[in-house]
Backbone as a ProteinNet text record, in pm:
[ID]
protein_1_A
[PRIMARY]
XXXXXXXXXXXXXXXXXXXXXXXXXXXXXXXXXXXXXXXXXXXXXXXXXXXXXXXXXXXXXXXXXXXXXXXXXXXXXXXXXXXXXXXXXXXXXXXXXXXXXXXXXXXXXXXXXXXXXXXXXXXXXXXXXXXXXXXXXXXXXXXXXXXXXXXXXXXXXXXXXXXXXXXXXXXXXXXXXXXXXXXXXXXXXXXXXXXXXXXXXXXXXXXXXXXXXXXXXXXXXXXXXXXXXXXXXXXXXXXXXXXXXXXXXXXX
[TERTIARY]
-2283.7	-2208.5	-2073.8	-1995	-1829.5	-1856.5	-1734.9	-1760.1	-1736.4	-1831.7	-1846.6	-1735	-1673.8	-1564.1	-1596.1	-1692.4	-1670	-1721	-1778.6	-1861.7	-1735.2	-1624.2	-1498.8	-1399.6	-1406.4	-1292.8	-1291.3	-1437.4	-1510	-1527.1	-1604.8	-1619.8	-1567.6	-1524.2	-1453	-1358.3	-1324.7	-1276.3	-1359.4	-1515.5	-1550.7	-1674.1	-1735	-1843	-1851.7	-1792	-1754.2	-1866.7	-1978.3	-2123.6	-2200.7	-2227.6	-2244.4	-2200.6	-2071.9	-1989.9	-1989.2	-1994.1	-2076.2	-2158.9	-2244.9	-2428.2	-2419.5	-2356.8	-2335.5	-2262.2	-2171.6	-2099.7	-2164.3	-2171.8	-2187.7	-2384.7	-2450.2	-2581.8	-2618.2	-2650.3	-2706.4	-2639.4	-2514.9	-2446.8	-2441.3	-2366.6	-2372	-2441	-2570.6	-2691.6	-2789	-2798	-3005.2	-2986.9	-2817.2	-2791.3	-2819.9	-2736.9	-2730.8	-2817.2	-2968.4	-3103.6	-3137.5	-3036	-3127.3	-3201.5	-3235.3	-3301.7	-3462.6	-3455.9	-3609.1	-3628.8	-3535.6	-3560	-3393.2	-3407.4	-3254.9	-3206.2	-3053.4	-2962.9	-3021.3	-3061.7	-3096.7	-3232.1	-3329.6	-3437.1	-3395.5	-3320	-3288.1	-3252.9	-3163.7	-3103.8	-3173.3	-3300.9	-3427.8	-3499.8	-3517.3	-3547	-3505.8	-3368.8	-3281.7	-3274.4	-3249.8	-3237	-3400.7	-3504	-3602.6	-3632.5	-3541.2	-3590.3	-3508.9	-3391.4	-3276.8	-3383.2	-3376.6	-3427	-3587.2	-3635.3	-3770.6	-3734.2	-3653.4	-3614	-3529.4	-3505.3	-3425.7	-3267.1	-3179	-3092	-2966.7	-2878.4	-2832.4	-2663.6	-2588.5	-2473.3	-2427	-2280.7	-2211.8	-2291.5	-2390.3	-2467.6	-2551.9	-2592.5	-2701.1	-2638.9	-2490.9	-2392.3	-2336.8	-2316.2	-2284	-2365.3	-2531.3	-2612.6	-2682.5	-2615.4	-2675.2	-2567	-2451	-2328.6	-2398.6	-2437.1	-2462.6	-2549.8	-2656.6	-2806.5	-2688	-2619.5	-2533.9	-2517.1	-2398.5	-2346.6	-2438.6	-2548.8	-2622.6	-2760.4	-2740.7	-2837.7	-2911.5	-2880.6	-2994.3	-2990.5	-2996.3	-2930.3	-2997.2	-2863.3	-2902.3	-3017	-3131	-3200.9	-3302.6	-3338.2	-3446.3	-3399.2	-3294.4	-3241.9	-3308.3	-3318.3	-3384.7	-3522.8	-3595.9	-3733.6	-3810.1	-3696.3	-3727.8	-3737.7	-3630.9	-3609.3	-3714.3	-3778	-3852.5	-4006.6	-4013.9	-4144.2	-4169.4	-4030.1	-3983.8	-4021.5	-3995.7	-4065.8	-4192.8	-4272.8	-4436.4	-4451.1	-4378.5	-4418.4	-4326	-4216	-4140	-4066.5	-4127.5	-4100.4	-3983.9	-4044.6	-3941.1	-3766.9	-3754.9	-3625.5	-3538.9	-3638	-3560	-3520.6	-3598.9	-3565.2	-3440.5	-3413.7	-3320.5	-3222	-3198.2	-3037.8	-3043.7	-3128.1	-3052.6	-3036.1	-3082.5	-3060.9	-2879.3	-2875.5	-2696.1	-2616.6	-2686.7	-2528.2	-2565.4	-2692.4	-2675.7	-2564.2	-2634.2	-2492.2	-2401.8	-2343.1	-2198.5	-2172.4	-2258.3	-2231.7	-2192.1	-2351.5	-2331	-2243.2	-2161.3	-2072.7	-1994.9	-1942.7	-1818.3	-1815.3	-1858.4	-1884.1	-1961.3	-1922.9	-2010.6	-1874.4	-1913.1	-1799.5	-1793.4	-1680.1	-1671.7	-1645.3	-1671.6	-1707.4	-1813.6	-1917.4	-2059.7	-2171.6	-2082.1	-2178.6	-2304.5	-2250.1	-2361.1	-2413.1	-2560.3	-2697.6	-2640.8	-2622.8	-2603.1	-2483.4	-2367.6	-2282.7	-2263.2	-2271.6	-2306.8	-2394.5	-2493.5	-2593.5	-2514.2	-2411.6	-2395.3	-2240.9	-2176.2	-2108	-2190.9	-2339.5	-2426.1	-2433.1	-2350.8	-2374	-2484.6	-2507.9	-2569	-2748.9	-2726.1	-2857.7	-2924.4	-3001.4	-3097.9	-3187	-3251.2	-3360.4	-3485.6	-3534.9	-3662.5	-3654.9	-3718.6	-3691.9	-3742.3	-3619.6	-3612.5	-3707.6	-3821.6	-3967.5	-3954.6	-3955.1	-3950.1	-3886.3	-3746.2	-3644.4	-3605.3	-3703.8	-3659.5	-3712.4	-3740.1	-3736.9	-3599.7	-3525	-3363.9	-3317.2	-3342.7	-3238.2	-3273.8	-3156.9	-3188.5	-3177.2	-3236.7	-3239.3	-3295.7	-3328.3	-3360.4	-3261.8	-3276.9	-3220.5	-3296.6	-3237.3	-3336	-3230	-3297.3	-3274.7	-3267.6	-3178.3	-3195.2	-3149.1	-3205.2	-3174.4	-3086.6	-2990.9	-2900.4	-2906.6	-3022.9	-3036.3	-3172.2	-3220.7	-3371	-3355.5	-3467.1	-3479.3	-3494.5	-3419.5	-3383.5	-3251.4	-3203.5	-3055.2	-2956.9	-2862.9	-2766.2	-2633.9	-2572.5	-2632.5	-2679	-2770.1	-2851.3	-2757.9	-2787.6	-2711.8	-2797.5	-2779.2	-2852.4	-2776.5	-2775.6	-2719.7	-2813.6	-2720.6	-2777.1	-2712.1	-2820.1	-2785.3	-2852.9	-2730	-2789.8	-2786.1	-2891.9	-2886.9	-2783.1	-2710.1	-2571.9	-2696.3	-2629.8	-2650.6	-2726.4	-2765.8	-2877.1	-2734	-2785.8	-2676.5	-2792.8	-2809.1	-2853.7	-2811.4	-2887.6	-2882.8	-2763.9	-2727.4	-2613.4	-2713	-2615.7	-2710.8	-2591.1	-2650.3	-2572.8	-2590.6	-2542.1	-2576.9	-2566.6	-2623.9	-2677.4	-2581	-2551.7	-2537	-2471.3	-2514.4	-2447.1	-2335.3	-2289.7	-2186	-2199.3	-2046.6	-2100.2	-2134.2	-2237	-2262.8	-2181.8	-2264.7	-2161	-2236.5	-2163.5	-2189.9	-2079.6	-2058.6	-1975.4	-2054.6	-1946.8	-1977.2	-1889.4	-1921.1	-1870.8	-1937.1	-1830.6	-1851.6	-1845.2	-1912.4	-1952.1	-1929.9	-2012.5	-2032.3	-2001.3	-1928.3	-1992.3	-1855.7	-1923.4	-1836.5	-1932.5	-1884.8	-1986.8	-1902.9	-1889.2	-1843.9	-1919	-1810.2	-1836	-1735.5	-1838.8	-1781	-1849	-1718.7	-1734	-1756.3	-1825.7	-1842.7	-1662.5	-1619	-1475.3	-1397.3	-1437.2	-1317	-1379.1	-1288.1	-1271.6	-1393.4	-1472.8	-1519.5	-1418.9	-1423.1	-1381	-1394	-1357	-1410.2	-1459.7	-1507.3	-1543.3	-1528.4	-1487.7	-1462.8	-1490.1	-1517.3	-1549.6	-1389.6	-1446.1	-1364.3	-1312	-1335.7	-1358.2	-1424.6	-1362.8	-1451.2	-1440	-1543.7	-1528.4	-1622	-1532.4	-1579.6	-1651.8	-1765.8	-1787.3	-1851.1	-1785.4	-1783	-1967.2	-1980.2	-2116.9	-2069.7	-2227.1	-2212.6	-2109.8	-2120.6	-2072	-2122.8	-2120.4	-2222.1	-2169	-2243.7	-2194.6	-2263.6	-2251.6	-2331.2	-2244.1	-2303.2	-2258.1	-2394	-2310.7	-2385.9	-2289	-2420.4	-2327.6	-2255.5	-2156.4	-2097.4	-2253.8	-2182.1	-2322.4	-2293	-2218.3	-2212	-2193.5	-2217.1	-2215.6	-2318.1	-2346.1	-2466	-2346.6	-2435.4	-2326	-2362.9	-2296.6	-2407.7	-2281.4	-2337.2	-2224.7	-2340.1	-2261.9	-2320.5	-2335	-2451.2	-2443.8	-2452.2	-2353.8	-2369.8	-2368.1	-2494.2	-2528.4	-2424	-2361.7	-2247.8	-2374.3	-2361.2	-2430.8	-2356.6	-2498.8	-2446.9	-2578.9	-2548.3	-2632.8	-2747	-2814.6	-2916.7	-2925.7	-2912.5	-2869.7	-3039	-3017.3	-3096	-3000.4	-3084.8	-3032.5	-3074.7	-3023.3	-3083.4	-3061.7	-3125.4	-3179.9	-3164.4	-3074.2	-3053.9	-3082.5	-2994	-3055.2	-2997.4	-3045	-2959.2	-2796.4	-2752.1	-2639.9	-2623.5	-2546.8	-2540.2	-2563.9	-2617.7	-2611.2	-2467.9	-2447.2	-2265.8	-2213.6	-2168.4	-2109.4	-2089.9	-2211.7	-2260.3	-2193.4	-2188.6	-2192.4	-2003.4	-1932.5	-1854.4	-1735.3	-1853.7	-1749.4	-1753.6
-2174.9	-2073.8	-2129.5	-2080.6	-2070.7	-2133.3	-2200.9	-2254.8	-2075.1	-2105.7	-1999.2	-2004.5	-1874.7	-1882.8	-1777.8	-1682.5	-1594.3	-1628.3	-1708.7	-1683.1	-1747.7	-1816	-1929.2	-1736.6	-1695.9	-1607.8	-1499.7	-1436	-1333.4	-1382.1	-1476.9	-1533.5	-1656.7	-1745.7	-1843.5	-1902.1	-1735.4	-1784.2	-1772.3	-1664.5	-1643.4	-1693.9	-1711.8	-1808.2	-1910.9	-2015.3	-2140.3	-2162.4	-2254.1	-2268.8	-2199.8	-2088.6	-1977.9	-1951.6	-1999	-1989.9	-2060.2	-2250.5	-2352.3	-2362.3	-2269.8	-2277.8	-2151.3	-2061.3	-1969	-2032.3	-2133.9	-2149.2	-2272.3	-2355.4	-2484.1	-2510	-2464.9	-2490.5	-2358.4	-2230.8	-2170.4	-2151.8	-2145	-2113.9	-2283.7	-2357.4	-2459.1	-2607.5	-2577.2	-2667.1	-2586.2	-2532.6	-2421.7	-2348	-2258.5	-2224.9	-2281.7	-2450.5	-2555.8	-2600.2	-2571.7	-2684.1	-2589.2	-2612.2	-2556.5	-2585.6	-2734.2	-2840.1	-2760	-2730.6	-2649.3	-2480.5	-2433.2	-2271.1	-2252.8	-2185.5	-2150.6	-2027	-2018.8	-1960.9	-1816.9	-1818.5	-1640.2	-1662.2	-1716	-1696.8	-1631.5	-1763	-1745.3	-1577.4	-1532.4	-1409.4	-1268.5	-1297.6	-1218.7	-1205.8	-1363.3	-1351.3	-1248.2	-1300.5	-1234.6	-1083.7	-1053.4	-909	-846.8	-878	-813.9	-819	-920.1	-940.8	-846.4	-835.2	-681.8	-593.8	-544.1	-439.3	-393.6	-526.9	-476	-461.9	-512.3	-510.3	-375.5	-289.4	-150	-186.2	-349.2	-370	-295	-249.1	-141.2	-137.3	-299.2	-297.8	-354.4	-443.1	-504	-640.2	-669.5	-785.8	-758.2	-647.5	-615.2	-581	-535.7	-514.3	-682.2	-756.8	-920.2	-954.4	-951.5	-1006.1	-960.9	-832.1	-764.8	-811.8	-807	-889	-1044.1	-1085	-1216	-1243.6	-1166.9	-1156.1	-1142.7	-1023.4	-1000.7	-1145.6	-1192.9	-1313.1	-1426.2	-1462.7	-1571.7	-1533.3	-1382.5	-1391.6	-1254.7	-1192	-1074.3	-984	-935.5	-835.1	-686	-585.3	-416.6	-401.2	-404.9	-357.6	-444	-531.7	-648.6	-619.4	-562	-523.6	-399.8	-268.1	-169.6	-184.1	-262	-273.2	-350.1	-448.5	-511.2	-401.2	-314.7	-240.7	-120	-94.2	13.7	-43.1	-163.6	-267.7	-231	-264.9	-257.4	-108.7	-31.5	86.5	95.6	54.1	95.1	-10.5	-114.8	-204.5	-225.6	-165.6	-167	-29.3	82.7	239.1	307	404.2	478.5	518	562.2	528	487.9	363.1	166.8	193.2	182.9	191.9	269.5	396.3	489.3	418.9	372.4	353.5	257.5	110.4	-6.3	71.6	167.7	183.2	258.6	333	342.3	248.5	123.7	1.1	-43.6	-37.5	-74.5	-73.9	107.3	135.6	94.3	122.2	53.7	-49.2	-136.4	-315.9	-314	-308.1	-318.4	-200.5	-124.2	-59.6	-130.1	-274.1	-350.1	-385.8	-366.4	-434.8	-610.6	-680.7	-819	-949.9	-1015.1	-1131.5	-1190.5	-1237.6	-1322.5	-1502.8	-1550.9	-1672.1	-1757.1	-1719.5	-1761.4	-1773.6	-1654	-1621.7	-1503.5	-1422.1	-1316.3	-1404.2	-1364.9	-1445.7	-1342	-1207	-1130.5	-1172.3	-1154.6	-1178.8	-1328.2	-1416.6	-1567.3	-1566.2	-1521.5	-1524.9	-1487.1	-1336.9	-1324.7	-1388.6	-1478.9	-1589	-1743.1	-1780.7	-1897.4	-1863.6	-1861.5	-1789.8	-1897.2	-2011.8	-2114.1	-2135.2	-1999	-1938.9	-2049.1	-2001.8	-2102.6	-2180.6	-2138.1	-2208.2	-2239.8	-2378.6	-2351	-2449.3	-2436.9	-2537.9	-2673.1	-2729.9	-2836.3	-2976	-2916.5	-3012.2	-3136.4	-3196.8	-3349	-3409.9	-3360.7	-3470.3	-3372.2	-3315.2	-3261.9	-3327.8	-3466.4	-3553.3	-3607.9	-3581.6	-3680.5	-3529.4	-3442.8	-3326.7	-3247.6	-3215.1	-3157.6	-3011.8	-2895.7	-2810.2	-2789.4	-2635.5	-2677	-2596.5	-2650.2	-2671.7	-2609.7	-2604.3	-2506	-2650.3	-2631.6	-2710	-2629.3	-2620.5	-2548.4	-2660.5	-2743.9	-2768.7	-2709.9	-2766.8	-2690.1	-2788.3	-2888.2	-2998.1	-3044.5	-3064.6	-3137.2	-3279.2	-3294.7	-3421.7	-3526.2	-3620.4	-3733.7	-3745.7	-3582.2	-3575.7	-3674.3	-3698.1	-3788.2	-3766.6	-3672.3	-3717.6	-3559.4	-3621.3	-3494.7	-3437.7	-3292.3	-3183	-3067.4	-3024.5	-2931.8	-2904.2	-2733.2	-2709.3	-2739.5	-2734.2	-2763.3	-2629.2	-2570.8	-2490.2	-2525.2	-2481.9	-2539.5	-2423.3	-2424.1	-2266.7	-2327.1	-2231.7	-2260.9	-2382	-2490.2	-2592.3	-2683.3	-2686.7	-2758.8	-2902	-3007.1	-3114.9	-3224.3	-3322	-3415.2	-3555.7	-3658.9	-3763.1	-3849.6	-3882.5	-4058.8	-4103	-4157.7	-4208.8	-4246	-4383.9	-4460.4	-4447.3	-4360.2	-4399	-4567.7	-4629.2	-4764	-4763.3	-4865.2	-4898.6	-5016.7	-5113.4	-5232.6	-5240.1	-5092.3	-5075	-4949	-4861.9	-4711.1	-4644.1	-4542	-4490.3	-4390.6	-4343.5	-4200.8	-4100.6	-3997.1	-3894.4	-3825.7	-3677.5	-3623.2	-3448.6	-3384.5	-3243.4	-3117.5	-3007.2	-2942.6	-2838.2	-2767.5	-2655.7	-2540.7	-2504.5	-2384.3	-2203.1	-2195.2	-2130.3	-2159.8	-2049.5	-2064.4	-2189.5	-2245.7	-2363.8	-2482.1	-2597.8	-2732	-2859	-2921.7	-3049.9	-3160.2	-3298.5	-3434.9	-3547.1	-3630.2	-3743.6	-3869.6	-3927.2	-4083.9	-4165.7	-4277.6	-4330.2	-4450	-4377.5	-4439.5	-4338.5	-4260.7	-4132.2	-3985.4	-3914.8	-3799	-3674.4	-3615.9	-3508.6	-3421.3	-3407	-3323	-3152.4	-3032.8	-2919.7	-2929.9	-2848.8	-2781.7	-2662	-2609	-2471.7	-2431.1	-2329	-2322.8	-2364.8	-2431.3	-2471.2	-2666.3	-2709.6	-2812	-2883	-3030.8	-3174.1	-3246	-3299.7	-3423.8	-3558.5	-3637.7	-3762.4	-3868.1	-3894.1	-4026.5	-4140.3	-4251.7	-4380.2	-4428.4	-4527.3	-4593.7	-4669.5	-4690.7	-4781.9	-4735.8	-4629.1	-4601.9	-4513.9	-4508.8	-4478.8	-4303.8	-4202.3	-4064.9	-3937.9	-3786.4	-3746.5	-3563.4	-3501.5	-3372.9	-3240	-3129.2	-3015.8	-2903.9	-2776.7	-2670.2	-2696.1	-2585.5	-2581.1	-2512.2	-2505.9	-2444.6	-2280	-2203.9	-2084	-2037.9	-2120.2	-2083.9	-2097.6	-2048.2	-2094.7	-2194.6	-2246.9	-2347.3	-2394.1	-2424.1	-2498.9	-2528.8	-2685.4	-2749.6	-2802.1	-2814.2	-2850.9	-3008	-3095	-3200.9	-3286.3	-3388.4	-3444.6	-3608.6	-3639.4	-3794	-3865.9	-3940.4	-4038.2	-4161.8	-4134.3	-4256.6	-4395.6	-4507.3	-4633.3	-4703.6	-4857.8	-4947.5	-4995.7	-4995.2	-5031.9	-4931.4	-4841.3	-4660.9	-4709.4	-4642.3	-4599.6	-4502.2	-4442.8	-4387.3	-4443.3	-4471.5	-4527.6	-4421.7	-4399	-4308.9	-4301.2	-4290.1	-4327.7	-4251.1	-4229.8	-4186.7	-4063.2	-3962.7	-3814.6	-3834.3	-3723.9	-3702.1	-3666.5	-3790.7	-3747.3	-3629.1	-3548.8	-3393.9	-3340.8	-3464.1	-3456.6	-3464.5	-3530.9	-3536.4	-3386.1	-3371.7	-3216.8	-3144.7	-3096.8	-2977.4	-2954.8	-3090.6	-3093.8	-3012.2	-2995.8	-2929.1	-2787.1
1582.2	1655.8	1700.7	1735.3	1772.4	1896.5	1961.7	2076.6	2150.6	2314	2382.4	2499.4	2518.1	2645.7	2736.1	2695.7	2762.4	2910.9	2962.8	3081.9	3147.1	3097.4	3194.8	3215.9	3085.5	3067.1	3201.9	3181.6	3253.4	3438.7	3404.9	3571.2	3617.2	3524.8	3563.2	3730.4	3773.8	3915.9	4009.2	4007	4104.7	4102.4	3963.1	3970.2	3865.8	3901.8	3795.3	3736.9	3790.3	3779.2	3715.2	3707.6	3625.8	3518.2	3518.8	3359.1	3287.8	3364.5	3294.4	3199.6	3310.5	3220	3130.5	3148.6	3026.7	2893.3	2897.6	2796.2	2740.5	2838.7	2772.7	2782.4	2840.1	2872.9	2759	2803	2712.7	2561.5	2512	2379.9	2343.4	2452.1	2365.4	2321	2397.4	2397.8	2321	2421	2360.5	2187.7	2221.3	2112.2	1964.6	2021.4	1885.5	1834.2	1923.7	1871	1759.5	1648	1567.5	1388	1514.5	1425.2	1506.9	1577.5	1632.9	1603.1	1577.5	1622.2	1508.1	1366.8	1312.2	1402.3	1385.1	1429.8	1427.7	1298.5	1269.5	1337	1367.5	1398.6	1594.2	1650.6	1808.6	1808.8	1656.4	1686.7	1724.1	1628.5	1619.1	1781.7	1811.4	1912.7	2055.5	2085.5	2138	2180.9	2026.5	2016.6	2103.4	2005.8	2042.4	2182.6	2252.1	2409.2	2493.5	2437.2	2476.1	2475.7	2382.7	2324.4	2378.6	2409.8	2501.9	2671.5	2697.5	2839.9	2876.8	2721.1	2774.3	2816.7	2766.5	2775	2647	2702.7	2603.7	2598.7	2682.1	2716.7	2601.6	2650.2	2532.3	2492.9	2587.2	2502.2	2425	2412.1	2295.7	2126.8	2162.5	2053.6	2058.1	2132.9	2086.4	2000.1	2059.8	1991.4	1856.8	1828.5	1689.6	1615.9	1641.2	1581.7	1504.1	1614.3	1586.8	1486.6	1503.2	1419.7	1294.2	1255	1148	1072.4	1190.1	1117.6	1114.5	1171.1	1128	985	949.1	820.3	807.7	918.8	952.3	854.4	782.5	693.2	764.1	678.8	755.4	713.1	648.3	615.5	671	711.5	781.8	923.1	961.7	1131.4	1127.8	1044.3	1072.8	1039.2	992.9	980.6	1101.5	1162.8	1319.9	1428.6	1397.7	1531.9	1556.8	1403.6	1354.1	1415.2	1399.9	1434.5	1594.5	1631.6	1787.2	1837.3	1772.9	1818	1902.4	1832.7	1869	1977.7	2007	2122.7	2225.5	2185.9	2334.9	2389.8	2283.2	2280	2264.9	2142.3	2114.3	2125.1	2209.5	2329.6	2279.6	2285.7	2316	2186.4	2054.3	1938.8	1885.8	1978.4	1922.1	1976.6	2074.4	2124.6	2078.4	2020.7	1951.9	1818	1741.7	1647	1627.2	1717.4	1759.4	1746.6	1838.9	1823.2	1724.7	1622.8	1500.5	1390.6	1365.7	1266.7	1298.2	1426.3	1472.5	1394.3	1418.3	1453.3	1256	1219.1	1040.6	944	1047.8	917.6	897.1	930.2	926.3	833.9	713	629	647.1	513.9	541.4	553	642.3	621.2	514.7	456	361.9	354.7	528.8	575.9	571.2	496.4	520.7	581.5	688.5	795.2	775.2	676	661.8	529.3	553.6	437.9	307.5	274.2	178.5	112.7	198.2	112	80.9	139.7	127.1	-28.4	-40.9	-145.4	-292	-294.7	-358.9	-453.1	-305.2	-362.6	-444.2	-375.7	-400	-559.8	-657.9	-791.5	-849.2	-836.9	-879.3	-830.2	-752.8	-712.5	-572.2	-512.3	-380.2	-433.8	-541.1	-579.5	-419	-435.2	-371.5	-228.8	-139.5	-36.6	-39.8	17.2	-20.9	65.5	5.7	123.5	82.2	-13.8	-60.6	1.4	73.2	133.7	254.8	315.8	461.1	528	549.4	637.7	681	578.1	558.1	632.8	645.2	696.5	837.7	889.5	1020.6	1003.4	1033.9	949.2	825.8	765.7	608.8	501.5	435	323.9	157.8	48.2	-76.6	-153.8	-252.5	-384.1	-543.5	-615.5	-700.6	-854.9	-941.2	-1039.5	-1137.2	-1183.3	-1287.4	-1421.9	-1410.1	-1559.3	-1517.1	-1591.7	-1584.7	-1557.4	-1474.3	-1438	-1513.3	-1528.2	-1603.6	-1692.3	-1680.2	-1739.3	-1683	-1757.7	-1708.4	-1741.8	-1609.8	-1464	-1426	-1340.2	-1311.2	-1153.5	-1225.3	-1113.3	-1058.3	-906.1	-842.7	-739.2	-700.4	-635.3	-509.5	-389.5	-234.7	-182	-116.3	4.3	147.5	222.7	367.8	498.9	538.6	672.7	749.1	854.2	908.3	1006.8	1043.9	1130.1	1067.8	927.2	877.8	790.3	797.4	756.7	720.4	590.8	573.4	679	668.9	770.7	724.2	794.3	761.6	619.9	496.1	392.7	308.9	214.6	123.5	18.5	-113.3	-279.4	-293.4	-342.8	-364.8	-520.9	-531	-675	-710.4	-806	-845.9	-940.5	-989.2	-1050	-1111.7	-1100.2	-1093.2	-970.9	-988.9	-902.1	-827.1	-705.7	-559.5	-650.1	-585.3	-587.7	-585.3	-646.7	-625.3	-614	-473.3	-471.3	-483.1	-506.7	-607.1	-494.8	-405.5	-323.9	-356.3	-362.5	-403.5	-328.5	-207.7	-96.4	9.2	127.5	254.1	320.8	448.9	470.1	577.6	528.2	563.5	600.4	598.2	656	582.7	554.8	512.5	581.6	583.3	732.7	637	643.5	596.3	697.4	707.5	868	877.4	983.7	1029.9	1023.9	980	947.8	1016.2	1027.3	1093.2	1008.7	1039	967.6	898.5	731.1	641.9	643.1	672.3	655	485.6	454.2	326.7	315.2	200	164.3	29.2	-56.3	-164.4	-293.7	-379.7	-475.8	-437.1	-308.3	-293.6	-384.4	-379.8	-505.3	-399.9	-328.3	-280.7	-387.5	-393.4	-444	-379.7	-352.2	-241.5	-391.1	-292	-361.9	-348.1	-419.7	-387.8	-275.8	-233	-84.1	36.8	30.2	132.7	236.3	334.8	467.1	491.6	462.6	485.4	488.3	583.4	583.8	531.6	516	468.6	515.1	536.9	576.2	596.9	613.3	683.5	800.6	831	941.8	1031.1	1239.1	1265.1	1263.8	1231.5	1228.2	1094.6	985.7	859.9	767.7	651.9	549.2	421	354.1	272.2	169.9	59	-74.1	-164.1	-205.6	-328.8	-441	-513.1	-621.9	-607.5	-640.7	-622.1	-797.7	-777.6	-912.5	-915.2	-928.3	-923	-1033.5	-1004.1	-1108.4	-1154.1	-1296	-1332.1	-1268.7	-1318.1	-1243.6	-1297.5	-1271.6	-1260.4	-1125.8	-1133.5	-997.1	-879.3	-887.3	-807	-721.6	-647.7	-547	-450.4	-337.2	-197.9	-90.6	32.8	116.7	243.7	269.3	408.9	544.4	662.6	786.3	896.6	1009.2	1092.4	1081.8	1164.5	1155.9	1229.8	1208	1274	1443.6	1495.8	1626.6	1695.9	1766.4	1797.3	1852.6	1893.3	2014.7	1912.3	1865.7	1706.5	1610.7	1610.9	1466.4	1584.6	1731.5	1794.4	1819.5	1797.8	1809.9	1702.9	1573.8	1447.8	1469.1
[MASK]
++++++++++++++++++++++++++++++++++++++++++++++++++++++++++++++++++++++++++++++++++++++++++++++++++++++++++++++++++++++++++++++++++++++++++++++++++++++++++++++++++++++++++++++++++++++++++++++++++++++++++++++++++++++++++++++++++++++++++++++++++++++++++++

């Protein structure tokens, strides 16, 4: 998510403390864990908690916004709200279904924030999730092959849910070797260790050398995916580290 201002903007003179924990405690802590709970999941949450509480102001239109841009699509928003019916009544259902339309006639962003249109830029497809090496990742992540395994050099696309980023990690190699990525979708970030975090954007090449210490992912308000292409080499391995600072990731 975007850094949050509204609670400094709105109450900032008359209740500082309050605007604190609105901006920086709930949007920009609770918001970010979303190595526990994804962006679109909190959004689901959210909403349905409006929406059962009979809340019907501009935060219930923020937060359907939001659901929007973290993945929700129109048609999984009216089957929630339709769900929402029978357990938090009727009513309730009709007036979120109002700031609905509103919210989703805007069409879809073309930032990587909506899952639909995001998808139908991912031309290299999602393929399947990526369980084998979601230990190495915060967030998850899908894997999609574009060469069979043992090709050389073997290529697969990576997609990553907005906030999801692989750990600090080294391509190994005694000559040869790195990796190179090939952006595809969406927008993500790459950080060499000593250097400043890189944005990413689609049509991006980043080149990383062997042996060198580095981590890559979505942005946290975006979905994201490059093509990954192992550089042949002699004695290759990967070596595996720790995740990415949270102060660090929350900072992009």
């Amino acid at each position: 998510m975007k850094k949050q201002t509204a609670g400094r903007d709105v109450l900032g003179a008359i209740a500082p403390k309050f605007a604190e924990l609105n901006d920086d405690v709930l949007f920009g802590q609770v918001w970010s864990r979303s190595d526990r709970l994804s962006l679109r999941d909190r959004s689901i949450v959210t909403v349905t908690a409006l929406i059962t509480k009979g809340i019907f102001d501009n935060s219930l239109k923020y937060h359907l916004a939001n659901a929007r841009n973290n993945g929700v699509t129109a048609v999984e928003m009216a089957e929630l709200l339709t769900h929402l019916a029978f357990y938090a009544g009727w009513p309730n259902a009709w007036g979120a279904f109002a700031q609905m339309k509103e919210v989703y006639a805007g069409g879809e962003p073309n930032d990587g924030s909506d899952k639909a249109a995001f998808d139908r830029a991912n031309i290299f497809g999602q393929g399947q999730e990526n369980t084998a090496y979601a230990q190495y990742f915060v967030g998850t992540s899908w894997l999609n092959p574009l060469t069979p395994r043992g090709t050389v050099p073997f290529m697969a696309n990576v997609t990553f849910e907005p906030g999801c980023r692989n750990n600090w990690h080294v391509h190994r190699a005694a000559r040869g070797g790195g990796q190179i990525l090939l952006c595809v979708a969406g927008r993500g970030w790459y950080q060499e260790e000593g250097k400043d975090p890189a944005e990413l954007t689609p049509g991006q090449v980043v080149v990383i050398p062997p042996n060198v210490r580095h981590w890559h992912g979505a942005a946290r308000d975006s979905w994201f995916s490059h093509v990954s292409v192992e550089v042949p080499g002699e004695k290759t391995s990967n070596e595996w580290l720790e995740p990415v600072e949270s102060e660090l990731y929350r900072s992009r």
